[in-house]
C-alpha atoms as a printed R data frame, in Angstrom:
    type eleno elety resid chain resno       x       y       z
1   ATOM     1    CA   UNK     A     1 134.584 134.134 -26.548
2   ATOM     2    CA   UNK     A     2 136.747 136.916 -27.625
3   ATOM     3    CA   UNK     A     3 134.904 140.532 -27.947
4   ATOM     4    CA   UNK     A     4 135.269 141.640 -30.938
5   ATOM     5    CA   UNK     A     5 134.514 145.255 -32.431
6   ATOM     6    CA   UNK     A     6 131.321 144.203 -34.672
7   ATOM     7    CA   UNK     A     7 131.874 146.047 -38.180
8   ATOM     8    CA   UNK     A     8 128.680 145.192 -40.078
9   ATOM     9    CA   UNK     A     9 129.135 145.864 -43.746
10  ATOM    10    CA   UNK     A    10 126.086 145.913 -46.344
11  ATOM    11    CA   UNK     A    11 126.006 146.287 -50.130
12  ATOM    12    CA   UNK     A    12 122.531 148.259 -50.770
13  ATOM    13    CA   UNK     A    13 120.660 149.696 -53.659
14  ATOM    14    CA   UNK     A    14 117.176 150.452 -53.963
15  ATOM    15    CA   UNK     A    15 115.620 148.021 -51.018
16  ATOM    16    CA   UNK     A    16 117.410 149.382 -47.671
17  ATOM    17    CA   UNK     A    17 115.106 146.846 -45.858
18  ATOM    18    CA   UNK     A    18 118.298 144.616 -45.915
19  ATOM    19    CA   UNK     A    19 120.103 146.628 -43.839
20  ATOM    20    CA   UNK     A    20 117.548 146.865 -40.858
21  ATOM    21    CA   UNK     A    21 116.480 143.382 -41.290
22  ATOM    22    CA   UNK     A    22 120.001 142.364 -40.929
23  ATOM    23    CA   UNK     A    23 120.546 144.124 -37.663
24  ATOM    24    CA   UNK     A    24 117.686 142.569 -36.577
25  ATOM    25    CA   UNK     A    25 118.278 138.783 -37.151
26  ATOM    26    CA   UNK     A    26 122.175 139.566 -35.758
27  ATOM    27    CA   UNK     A    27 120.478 141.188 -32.621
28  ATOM    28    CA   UNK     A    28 117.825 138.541 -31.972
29  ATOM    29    CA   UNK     A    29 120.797 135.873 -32.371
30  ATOM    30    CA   UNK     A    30 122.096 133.773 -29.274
31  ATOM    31    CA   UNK     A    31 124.054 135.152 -27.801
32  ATOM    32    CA   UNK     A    32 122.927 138.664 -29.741
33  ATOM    33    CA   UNK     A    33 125.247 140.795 -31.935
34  ATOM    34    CA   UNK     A    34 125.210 144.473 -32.140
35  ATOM    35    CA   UNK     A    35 126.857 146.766 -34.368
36  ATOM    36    CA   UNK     A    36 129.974 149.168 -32.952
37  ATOM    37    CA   UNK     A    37 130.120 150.119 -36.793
38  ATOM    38    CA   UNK     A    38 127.863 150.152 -39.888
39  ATOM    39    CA   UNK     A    39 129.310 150.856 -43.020
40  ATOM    40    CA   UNK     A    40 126.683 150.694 -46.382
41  ATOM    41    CA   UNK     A    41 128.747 150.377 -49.929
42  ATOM    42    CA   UNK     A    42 126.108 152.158 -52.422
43  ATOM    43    CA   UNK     A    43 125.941 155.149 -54.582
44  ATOM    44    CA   UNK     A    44 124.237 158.324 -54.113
45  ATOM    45    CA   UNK     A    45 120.835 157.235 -55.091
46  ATOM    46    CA   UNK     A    46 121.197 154.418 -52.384
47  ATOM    47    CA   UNK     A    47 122.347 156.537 -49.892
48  ATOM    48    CA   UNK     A    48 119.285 158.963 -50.457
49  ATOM    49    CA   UNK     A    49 116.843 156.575 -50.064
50  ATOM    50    CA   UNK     A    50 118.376 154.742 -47.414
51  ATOM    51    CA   UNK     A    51 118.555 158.143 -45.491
52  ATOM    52    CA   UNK     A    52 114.817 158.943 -46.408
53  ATOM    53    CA   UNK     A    53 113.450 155.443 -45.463
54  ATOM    54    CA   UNK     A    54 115.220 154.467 -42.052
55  ATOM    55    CA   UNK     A    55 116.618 157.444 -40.903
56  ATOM    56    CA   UNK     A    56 114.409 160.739 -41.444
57  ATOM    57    CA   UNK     A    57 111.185 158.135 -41.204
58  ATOM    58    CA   UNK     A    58 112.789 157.320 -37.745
59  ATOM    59    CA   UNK     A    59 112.707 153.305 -38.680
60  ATOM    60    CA   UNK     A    60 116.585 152.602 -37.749
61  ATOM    61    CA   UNK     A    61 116.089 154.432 -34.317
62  ATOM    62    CA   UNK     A    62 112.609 152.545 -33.639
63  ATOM    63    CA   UNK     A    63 114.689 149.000 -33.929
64  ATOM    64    CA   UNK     A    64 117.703 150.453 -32.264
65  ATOM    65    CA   UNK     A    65 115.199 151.413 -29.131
66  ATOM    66    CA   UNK     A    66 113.164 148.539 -29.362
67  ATOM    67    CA   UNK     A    67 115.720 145.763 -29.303
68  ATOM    68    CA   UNK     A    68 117.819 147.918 -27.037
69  ATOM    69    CA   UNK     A    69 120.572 147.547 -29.794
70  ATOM    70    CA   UNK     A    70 123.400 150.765 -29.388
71  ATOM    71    CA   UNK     A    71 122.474 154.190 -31.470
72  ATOM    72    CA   UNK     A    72 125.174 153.729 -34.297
73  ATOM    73    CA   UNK     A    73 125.417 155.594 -37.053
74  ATOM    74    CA   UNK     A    74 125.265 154.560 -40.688
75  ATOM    75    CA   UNK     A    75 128.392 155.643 -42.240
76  ATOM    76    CA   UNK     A    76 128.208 155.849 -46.112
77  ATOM    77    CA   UNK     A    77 131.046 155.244 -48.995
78  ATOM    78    CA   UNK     A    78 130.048 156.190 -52.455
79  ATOM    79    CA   UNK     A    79 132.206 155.131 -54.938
80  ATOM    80    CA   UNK     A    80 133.931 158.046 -57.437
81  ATOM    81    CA   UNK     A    81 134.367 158.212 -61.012
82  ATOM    82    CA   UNK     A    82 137.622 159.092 -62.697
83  ATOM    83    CA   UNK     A    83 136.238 162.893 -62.403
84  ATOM    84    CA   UNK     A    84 135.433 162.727 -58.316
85  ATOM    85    CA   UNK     A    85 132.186 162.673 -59.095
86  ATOM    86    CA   UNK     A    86 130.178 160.613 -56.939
87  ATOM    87    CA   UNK     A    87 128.549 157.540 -58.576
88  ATOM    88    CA   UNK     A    88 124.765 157.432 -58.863
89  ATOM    89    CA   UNK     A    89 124.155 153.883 -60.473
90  ATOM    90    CA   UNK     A    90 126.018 151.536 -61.567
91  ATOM    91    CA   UNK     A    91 126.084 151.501 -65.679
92  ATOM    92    CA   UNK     A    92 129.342 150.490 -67.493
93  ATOM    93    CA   UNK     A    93 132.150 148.644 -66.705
94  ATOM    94    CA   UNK     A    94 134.176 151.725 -65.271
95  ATOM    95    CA   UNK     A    95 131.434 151.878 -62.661
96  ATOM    96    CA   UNK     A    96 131.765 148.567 -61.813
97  ATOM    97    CA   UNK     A    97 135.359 149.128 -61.852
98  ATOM    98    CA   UNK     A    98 135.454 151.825 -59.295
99  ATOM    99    CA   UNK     A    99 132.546 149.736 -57.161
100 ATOM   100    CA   UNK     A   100 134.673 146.868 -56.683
101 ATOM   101    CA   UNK     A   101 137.539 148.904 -55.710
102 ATOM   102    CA   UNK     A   102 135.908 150.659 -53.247
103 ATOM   103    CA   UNK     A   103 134.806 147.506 -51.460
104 ATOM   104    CA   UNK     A   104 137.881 145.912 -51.680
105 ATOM   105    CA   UNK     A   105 139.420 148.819 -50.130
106 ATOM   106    CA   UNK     A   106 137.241 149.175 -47.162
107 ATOM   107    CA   UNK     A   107 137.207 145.149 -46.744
108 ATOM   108    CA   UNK     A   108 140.959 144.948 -46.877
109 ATOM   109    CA   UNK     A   109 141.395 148.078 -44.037
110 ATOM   110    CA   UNK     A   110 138.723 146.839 -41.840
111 ATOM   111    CA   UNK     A   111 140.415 143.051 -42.394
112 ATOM   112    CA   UNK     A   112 143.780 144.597 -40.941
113 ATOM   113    CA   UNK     A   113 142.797 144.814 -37.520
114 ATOM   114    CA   UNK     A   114 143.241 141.315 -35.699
115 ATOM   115    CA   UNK     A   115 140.068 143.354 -32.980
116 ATOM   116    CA   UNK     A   116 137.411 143.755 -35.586
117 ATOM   117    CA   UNK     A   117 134.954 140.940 -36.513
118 ATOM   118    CA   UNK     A   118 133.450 141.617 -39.904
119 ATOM   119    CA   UNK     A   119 129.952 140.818 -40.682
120 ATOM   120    CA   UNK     A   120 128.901 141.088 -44.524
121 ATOM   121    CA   UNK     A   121 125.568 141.123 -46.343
122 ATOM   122    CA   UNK     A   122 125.245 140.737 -49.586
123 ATOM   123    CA   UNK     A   123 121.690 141.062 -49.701
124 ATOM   124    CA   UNK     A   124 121.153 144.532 -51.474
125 ATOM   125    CA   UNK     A   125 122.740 146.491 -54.278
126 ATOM   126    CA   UNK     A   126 123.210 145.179 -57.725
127 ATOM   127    CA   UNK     A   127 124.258 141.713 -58.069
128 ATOM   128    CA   UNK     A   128 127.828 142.398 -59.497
129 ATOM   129    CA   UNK     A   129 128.037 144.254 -55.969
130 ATOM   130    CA   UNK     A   130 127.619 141.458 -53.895
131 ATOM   131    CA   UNK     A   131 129.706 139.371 -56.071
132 ATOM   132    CA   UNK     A   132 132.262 141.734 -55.406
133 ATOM   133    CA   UNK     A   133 131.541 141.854 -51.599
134 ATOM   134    CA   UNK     A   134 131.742 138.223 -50.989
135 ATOM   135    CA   UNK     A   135 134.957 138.263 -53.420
136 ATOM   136    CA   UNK     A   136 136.997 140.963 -51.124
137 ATOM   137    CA   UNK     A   137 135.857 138.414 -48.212
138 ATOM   138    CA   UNK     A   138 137.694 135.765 -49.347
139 ATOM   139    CA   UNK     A   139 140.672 137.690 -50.088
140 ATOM   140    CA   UNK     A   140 141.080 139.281 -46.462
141 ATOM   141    CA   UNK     A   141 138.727 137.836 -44.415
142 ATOM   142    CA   UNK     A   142 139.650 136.140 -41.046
143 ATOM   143    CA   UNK     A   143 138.514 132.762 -39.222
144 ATOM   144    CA   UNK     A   144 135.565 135.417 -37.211
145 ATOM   145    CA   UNK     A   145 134.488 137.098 -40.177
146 ATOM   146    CA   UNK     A   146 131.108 136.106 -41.756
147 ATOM   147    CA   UNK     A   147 128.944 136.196 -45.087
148 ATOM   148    CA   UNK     A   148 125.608 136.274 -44.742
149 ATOM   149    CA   UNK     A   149 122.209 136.603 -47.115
150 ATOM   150    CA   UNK     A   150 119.432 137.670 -45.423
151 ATOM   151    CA   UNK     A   151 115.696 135.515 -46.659
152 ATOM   152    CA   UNK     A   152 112.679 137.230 -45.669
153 ATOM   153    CA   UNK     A   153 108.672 135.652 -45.949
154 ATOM   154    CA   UNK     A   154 108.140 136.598 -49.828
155 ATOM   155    CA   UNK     A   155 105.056 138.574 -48.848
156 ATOM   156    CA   UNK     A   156 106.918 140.447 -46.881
157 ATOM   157    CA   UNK     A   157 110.469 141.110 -48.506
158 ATOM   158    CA   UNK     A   158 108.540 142.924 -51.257
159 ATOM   159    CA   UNK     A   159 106.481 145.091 -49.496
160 ATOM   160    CA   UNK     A   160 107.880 148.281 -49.159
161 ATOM   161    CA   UNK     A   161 106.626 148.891 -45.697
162 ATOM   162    CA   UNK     A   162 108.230 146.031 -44.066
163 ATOM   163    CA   UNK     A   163 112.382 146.760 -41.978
164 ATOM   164    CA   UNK     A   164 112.283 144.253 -39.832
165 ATOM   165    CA   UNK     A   165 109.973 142.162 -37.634
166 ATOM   166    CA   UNK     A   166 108.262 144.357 -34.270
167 ATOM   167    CA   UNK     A   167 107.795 142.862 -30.851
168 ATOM   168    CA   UNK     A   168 104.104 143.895 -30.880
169 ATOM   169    CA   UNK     A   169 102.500 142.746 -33.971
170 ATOM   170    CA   UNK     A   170 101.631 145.548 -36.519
171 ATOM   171    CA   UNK     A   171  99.458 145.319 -39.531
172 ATOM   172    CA   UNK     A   172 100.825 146.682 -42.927
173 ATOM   173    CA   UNK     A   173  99.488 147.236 -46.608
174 ATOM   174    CA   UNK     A   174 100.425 145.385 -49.241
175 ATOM   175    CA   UNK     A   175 100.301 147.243 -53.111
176 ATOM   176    CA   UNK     A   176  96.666 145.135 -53.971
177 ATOM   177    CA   UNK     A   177  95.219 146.234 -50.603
178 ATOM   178    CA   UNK     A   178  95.809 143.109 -48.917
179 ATOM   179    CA   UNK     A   179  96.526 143.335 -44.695
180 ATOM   180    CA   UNK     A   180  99.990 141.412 -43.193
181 ATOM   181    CA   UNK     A   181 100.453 140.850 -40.076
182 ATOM   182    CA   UNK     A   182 104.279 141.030 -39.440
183 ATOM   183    CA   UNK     A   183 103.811 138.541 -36.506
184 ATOM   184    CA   UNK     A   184 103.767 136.282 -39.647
185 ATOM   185    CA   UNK     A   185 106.600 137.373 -40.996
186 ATOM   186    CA   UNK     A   186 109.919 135.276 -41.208
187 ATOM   187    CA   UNK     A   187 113.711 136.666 -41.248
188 ATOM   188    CA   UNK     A   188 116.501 134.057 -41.632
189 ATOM   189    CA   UNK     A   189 119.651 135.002 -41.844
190 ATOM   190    CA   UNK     A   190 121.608 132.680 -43.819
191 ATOM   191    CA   UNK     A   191 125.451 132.403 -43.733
192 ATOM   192    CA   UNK     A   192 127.336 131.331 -45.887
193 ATOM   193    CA   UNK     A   193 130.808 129.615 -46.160
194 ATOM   194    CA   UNK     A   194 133.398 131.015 -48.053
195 ATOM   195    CA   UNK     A   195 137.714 130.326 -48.983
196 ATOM   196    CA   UNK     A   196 139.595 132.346 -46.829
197 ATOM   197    CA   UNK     A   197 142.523 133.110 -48.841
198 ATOM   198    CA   UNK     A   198 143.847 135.920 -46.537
199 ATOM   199    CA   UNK     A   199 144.649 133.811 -43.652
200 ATOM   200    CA   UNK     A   200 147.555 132.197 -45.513
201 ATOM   201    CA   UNK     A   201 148.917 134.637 -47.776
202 ATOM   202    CA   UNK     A   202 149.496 138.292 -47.321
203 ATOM   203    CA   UNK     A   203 147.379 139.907 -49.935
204 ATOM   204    CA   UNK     A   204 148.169 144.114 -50.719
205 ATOM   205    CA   UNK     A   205 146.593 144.916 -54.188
206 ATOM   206    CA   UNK     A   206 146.112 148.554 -54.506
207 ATOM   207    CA   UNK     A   207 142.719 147.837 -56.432
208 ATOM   208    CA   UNK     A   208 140.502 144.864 -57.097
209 ATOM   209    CA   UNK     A   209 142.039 143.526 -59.639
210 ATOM   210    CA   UNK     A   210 145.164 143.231 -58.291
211 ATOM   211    CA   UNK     A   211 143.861 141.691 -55.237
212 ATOM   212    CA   UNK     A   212 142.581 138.874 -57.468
213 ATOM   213    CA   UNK     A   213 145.213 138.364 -59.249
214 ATOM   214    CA   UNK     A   214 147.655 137.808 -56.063
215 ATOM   215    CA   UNK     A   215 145.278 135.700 -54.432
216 ATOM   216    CA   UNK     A   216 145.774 133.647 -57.912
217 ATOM   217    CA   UNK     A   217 149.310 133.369 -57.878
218 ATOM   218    CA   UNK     A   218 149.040 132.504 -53.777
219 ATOM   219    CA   UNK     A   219 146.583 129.558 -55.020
220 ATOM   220    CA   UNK     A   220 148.986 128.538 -57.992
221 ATOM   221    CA   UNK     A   221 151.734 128.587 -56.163
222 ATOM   222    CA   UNK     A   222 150.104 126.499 -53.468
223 ATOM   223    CA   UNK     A   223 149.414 123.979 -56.404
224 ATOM   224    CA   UNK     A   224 152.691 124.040 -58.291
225 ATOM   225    CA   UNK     A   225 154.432 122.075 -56.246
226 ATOM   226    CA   UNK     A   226 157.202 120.640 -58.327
227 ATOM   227    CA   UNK     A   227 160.065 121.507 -59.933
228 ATOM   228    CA   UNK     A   228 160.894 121.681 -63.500
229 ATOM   229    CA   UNK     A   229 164.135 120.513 -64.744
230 ATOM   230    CA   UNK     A   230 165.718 119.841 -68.123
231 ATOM   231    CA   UNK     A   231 168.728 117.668 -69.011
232 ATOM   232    CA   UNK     A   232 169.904 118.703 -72.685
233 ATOM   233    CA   UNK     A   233 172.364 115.516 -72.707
234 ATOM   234    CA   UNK     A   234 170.075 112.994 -71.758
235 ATOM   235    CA   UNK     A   235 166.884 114.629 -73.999
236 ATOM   236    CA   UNK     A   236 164.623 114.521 -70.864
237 ATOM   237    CA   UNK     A   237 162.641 116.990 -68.779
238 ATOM   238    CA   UNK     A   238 161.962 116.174 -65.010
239 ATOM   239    CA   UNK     A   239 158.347 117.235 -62.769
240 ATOM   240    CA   UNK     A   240 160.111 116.134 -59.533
241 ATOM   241    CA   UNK     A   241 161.671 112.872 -59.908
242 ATOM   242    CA   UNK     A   242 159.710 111.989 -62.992
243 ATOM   243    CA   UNK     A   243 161.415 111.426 -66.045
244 ATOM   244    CA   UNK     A   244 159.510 112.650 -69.454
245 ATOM   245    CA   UNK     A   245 161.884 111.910 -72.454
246 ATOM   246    CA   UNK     A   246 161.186 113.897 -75.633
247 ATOM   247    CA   UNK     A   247 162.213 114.195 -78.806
248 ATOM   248    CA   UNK     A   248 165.107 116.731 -79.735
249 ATOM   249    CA   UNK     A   249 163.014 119.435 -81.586
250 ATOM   250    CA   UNK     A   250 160.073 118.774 -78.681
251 ATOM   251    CA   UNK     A   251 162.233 119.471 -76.092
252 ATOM   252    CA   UNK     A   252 164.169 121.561 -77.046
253 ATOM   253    CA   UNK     A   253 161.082 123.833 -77.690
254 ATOM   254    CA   UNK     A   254 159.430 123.247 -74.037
255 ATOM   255    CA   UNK     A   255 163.042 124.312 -73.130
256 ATOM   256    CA   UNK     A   256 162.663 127.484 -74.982
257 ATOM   257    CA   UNK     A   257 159.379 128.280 -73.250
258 ATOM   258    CA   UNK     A   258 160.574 127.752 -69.938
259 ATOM   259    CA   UNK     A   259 164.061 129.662 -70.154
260 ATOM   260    CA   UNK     A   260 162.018 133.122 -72.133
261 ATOM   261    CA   UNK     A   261 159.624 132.257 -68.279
262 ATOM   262    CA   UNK     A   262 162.204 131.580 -66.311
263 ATOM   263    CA   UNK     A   263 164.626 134.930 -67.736
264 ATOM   264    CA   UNK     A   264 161.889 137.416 -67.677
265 ATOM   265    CA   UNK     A   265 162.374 140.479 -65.707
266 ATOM   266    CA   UNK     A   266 158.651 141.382 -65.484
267 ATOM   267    CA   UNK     A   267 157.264 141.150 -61.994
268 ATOM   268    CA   UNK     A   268 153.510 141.335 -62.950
269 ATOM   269    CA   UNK     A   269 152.299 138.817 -65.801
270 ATOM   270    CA   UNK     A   270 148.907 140.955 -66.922
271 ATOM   271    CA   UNK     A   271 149.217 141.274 -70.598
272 ATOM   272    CA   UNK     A   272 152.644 139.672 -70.649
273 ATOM   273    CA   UNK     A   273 153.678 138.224 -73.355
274 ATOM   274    CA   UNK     A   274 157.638 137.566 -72.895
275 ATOM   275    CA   UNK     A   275 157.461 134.078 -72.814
276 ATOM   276    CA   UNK     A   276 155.084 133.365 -75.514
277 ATOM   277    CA   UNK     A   277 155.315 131.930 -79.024
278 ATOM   278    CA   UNK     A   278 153.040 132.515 -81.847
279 ATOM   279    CA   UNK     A   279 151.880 129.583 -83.380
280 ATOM   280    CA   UNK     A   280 152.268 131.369 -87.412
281 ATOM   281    CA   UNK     A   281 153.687 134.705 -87.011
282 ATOM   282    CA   UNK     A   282 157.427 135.295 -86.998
283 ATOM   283    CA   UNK     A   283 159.245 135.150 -83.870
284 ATOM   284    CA   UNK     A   284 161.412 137.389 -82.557
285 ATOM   285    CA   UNK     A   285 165.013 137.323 -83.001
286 ATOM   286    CA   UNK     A   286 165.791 136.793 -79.508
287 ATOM   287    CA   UNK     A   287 163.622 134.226 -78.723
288 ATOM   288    CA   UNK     A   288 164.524 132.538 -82.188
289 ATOM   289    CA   UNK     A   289 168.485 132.510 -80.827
290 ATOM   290    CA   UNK     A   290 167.445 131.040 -77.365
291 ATOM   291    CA   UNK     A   291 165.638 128.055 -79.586
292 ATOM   292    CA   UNK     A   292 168.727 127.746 -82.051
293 ATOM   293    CA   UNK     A   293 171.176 127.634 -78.655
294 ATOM   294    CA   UNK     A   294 169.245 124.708 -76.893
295 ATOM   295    CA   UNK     A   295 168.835 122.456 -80.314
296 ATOM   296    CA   UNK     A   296 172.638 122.507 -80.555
297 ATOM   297    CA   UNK     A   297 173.131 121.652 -77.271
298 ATOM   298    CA   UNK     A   298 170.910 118.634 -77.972
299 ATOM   299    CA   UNK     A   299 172.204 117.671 -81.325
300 ATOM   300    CA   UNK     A   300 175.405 119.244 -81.460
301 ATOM   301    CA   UNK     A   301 176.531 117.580 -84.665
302 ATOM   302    CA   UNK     A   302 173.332 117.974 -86.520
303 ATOM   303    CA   UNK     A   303 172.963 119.489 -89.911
304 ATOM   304    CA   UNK     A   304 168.960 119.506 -89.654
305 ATOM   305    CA   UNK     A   305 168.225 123.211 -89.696
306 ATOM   306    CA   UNK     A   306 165.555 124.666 -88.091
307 ATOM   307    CA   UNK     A   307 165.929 128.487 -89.005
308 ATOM   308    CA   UNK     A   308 165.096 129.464 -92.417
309 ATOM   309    CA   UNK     A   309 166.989 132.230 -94.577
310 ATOM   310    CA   UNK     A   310 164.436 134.690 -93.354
311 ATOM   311    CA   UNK     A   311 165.438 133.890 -90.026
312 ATOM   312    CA   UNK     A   312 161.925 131.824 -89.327
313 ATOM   313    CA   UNK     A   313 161.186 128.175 -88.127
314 ATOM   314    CA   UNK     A   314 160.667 125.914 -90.689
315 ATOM   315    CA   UNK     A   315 158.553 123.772 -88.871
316 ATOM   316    CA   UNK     A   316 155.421 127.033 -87.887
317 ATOM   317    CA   UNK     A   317 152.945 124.936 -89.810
318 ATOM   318    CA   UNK     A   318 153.386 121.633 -87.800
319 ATOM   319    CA   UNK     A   319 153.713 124.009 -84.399
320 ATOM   320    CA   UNK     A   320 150.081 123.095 -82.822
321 ATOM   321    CA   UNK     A   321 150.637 119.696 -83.609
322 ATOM   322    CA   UNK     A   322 153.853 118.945 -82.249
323 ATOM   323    CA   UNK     A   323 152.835 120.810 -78.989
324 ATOM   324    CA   UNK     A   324 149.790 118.391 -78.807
325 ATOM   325    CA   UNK     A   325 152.336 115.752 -78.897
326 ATOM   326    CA   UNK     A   326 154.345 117.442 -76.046
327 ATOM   327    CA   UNK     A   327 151.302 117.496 -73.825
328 ATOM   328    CA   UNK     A   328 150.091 114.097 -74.947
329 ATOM   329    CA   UNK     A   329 153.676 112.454 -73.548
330 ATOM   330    CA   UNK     A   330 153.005 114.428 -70.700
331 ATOM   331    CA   UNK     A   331 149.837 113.228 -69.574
332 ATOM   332    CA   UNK     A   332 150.950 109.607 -70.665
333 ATOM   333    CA   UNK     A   333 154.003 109.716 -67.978
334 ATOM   334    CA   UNK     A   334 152.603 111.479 -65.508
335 ATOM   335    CA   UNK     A   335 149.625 109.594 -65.351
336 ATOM   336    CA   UNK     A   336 147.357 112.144 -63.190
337 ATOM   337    CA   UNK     A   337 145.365 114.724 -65.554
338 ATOM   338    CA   UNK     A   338 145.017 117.074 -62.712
339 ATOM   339    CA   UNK     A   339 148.603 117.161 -62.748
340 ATOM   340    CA   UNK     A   340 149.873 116.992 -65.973
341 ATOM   341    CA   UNK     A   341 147.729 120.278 -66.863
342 ATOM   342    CA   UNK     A   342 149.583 122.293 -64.302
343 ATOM   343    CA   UNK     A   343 152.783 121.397 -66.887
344 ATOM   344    CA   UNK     A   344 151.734 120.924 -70.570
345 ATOM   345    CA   UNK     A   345 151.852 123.993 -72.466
346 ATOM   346    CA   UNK     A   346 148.976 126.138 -72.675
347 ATOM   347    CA   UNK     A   347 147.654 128.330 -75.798
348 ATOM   348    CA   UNK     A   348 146.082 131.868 -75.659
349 ATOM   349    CA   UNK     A   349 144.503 133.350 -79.061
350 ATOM   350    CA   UNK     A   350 144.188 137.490 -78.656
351 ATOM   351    CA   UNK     A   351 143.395 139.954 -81.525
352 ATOM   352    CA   UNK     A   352 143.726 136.683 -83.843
353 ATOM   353    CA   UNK     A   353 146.760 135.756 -83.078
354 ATOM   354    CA   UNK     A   354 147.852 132.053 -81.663
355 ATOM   355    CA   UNK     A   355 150.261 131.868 -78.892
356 ATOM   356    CA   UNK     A   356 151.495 129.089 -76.400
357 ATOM   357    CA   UNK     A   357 153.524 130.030 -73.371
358 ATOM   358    CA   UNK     A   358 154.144 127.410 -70.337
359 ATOM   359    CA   UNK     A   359 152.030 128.354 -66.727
360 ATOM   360    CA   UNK     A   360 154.452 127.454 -64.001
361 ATOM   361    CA   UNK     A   361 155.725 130.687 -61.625
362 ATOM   362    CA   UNK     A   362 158.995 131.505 -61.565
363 ATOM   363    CA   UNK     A   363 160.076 129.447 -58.604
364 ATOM   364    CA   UNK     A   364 159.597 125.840 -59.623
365 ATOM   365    CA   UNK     A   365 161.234 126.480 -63.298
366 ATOM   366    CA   UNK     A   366 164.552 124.520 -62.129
367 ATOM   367    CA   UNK     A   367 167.755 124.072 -64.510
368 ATOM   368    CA   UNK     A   368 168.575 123.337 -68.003
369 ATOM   369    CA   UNK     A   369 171.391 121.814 -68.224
């Protein structure tokens, strides 16, 4: 096996018992693992009390000594608000914000190093905060990393006394006077599997948002995996080699959708709306010319208008219904539902307004022609 520089990572809040009960079910492993780094993710509060509880009591040292585990210091990071201020709870969405980002951050630097072997609990903290541990684990982790939640005996994972389980048996209070025995006491650690998505795409958001979102575009693209053509002349669109004839006005709107995608000069689709229509709102003039443009290549000697005086379609009050035609021919040719949805046109209503726009990335929008 391949040594590895052990990184143990831990989410924690108000119960640092999952920290030392993790190194303890790692260490009493076969083969055992030991820590050449331990990094806790918490905020000031956490940090206080895990200092308090397992180092000034002397609880981290005891299990370091007794399962002859190496003296490694716990190195804190404590998210910041937009002020520097140190965060000391987690309470509105900012602080979530800047909680995710700081795990993603330290997941995503420790992920770099093809050495390290990363070994995350998301046992402690508040729940969002192991959501977001696991999360940054499947954007960078590696084929060695690993996810675990640590279980504990219930009598014991909520008494306050209990860090892990001694070799001599040792008797311990609980709140209603009762007496454990911690030779009864269980740990498990359980780990879990989880999607790898760094391993096949190179993922290099700043923040953790942006992380997600490339890790979505890596998994679209990896589902997208025909092209999109359209042939004006013969009133057809194509999803590979499969012919979808429409009707002039139908196509020539999908058309219209996919050259305002396809012509966009926006790298980063977050509140994007370029290639959108609204479904009853006027649309703008450009994107009215590039539908006027591909209905005359279609019907060239047409004198069915579509444009109104007031430069508007005529047809805005039959728009959701002809797009539910669109899609419906769609999923009729194609014949596979989990494919046709990756093609039909989509709709989005924000601040009350309607608007359809067409999923595909960039790269599989082929010709119109």
């Amino acid at each position: 096996m391949k040594n590895y520089k052990e990184i143990f990572i831990f989410v924690s809040g108000s119960t640092p018992q999952i920290i030392t009960e993790t190194i303890y079910a790692l260490a009493t492993k076969k083969p055992p693992i030991y820590p050449n780094e331990i990094i806790v993710i918490t905020t000031t509060e956490g940090a206080k009390r895990a200092t308090e509880e397992l180092e000034k009591k002397g609880i981290l040292k005891k299990l370091f000594d007794e399962y002859s585990i190496p003296n490694v210091p716990i190195k804190y990071e404590i998210p910041v608000d937009k002020k520097g201020i140190p965060l000391d709870d987690i309470r509105t969405n900012e602080d979530n914000e800047q909680m995710a980002n700081k795990i993603n951050s330290i997941v995503r630097e420790k992920a770099q190093d093809t050495e390290t072997r990363l070994h995350c609990s998301i046992a402690g903290g508040r729940k969002t905060m192991s959501f977001y541990l696991g999360s940054a684990l499947q954007l960078y982790g590696r084929s060695q990393d690993k996810l675990y939640h640590v279980l504990v005996t219930p009598e014991f994972e909520s008494n306050k006394n209990f860090y892990y389980k001694p070799k001599k048996n040792e008797e311990i209070k609980t709140i209603d006077g009762r007496i454990l025995n911690t030779k009864d006491a269980e740990i498990t650690l359980a780990e879990l599997p989880f999607i790898r998505i760094g391993e096949k795409v190179n993922i290099a958001g700043k923040s953790y948002n942006d992380s997600v979102e490339l890790g979505q575009e890596a998994i679209d693209e990896a589902i997208f995996k025909e092209k999109v053509s359209i042939n004006l002349k013969d009133r057809s669109l194509k999803v590979g080699n499969v012919k979808i004839n429409l009707e002039p006005l139908h196509l020539a709107l999908y058309a219209t959708l996919i050259q305002l995608k396809k012509s966009c000069k926006k790298k980063d689709c977050k509140d994007c709306d370029e290639c959108h229509i609204p479904r009853k709102q006027k649309w703008e003039e450009h994107k009215l010319k590039i539908l006027l443009n591909i209905y005359q290549k279609i019907r060239p000697e047409t004198t069915t208008k579509i444009i109104d005086k007031d430069k508007d379609i005529i047809f805005s009050d039959r728009l959701g219904s002809i797009i539910s035609k669109i899609n419906a021919k769609i999923d009729k040719t194609l014949q596979d539902r989990a494919l046709s949805q990756l093609y039909k046109i989509k709709s989005k209503r924000q601040y009350g307004v309607t608007k359809y726009y067409i999923e595909l990335p960039k790269k599989l929008i082929g010709e119109i022609k």
